[in-house]
N, C-alpha and C positions, 0 to 999 in steps of 0.2 A: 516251187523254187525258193533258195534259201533266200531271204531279207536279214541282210546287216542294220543293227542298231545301233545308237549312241548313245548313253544316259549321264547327264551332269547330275552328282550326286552328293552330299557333302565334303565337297572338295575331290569327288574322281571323278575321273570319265571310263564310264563301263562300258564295254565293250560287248553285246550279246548277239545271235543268232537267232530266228524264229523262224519255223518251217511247219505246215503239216495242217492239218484242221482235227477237232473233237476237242477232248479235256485237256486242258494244261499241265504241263510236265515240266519242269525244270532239270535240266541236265547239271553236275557239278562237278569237275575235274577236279583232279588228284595234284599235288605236291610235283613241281617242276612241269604242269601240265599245262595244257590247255583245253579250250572247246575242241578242237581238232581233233582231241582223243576219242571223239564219239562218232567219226565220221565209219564207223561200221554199221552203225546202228541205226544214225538217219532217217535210212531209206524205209526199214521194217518199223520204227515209231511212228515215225510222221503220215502211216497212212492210218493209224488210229488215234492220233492226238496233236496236237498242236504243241511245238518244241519248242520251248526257252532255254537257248544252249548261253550259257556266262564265261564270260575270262572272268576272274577272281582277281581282285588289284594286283598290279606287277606280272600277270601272267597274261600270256597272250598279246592282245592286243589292249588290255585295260591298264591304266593308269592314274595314279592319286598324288595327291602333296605329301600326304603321308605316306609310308609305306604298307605293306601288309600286314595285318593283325588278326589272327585268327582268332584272339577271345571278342574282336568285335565284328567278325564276320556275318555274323549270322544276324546279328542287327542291322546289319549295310542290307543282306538282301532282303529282309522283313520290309524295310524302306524301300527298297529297289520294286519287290512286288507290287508295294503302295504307288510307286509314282507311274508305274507303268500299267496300272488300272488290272492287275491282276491279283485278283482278292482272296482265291487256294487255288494250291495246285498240289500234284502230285511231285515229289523231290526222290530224285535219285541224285545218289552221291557214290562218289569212290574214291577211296583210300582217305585221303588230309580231307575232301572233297565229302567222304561220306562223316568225317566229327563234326564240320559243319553245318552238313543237312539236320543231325542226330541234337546238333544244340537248338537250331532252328524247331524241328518238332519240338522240342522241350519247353522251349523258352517263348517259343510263337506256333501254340496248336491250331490260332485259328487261322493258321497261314498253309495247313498241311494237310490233304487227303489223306492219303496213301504214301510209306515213304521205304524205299527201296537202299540201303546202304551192302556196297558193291566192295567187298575186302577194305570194311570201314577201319581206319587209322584210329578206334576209340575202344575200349583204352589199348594203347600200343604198349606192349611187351617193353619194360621198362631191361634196358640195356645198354652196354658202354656204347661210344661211337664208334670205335675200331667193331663192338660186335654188329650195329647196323651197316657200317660198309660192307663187313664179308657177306651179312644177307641179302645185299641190295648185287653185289657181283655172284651171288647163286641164282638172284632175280634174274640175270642177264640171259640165262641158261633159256629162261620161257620166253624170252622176244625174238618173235622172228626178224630175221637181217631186214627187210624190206622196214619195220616200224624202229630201225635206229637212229638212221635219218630223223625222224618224229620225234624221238628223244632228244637227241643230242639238239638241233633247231630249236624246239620251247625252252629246253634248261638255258640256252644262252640267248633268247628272248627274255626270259625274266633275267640272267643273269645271275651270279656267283652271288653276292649279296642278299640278294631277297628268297633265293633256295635256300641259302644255307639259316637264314634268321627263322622262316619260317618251318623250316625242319628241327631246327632249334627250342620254339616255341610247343609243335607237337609233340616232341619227346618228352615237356617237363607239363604239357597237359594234360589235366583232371577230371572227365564230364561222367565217372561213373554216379557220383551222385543226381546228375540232373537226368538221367537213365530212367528211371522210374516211372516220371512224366508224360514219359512220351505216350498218349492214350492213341496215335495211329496206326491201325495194321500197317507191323515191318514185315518185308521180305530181306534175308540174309542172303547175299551171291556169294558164293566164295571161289579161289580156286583149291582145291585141295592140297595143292603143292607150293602153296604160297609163305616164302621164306620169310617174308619181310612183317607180315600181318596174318601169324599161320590162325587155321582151323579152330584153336582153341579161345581164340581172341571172338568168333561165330559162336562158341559155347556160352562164354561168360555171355554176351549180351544177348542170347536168347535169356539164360537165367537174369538180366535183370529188366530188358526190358517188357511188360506187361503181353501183348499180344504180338510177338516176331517167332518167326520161323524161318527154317536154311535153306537152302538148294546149293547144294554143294557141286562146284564142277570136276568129275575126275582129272586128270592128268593137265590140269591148268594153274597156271603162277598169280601174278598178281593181278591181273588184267583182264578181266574174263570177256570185260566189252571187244578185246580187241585179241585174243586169243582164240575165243571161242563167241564170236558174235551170234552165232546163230540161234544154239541153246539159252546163250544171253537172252537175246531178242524176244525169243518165246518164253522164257518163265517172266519177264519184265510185263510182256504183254498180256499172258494170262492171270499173273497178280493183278496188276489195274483196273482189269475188266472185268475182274471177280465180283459176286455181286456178295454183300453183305449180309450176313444169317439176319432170316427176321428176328423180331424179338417177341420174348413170352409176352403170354397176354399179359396185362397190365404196367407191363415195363414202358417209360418214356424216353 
């Protein structure tokens, strides 16, 4: 059964989900999203791992004094893990959701198994606004009518302000250099039809991060947890569970 949380936290109150038993996983929603983006997925995670699903400040159900700040996101949830006695975990991110995992492994490896970035927003295809509106209404093409509802309800849960700041913010954001860093087996999800964070965006960050690789999904947009859950589910859960090459003799 899902258990809702509450965390007071340097001035926010966070808002997370926990469900499931084994390793910890951290779930991270996308830009206009919430935890509620993941309820495809739920039911096939949580019966291999134990689910830390987050509202991200201003989303969802979470809330701060401040507003949301994506360059200090990833140190709100390094603390978040700390206060809630969870010391690694595995991190899956998507879209705005997967920069944040991506600065987190970077910047706090001892915070991260295994980390899974799901049509990661990093680095996003530097273009005008009018050119991300037209991509985000070709987005619209791959959501089925039943998850409009789901859209339209989070974006104006967070509200016009705090979407639009922090979409603001990931357009003029920079984390190819802290790329490099990241010393955890990535898995890349992609949808192969994804307008807004295409295909070649899964290129560059194979080429720069150290050990990642793709799975690319056919005929899928931006969303692949909730377009195509299923195939989601299973390459998320055969990554995790994957077990790690031994090493040559004398290596530490």
């Amino acid at each position: 059964m899902i258990e809702r949380h509450w965390c007071e936290l340097d001035g926010a109150r966070l808002h997370y989900q926990t469900v499931g038993s084994g390793d910890p996983v951290v779930l991270i929603h996308g830009l206009s999203a919430s935890s509620r983006w993941w309820h495809r997925n739920i039911d096939a995670l949580a019966e291999r791992f134990t689910l830390h699903i987050i509202d991200l400040i201003g989303f969802g159900r979470s809330r701060g004094r401040q507003r949301f700040n994506l360059a200090e996101s990833a140190a709100l949830l390094a603390h978040w893990m700390e206060t809630i006695g969870l010391e690694r975990a595995h991190i899956v991110g998507h879209s705005m959701g997967g920069y944040i995992a991506a600065q987190l492994a970077a910047e706090f490896p001892e915070k991260v198994n295994r980390l899974v970035l799901v049509d990661a927003a990093v680095p996003l295809p530097r273009k005008t606004r009018l050119q991300h509106l037209s991509q985000l209404s070709r987005e619209m093409r791959y959501t089925p009518p039943r998850f409009l509802h789901l859209l339209a309800t989070d974006a104006m849960l967070a509200g016009p302000r705090t979407v639009l700041s922090a979409a603001n913010q990931l357009i003029v954001a920079d984390l190819e250099p802290e790329l490099p860093k990241i010393a955890a087996p990535v898995l890349l999800i992609w949808g192969a039809n994804d307008p807004l964070v295409p295909p070649a965006v899964a290129d560059r960050l194979e080429e720069l991060i150290p050990n990642a690789r793709r799975h690319v999904i056919p005929g899928c947009g931006h969303k692949p947890m909730l377009e195509r859950p299923a195939e989601f589910n299973e390459a998320v859960i055969a990554f995790l569970t994957e077990q790690a090459p031994e090493r040559e003799d004398g290596e530490h």
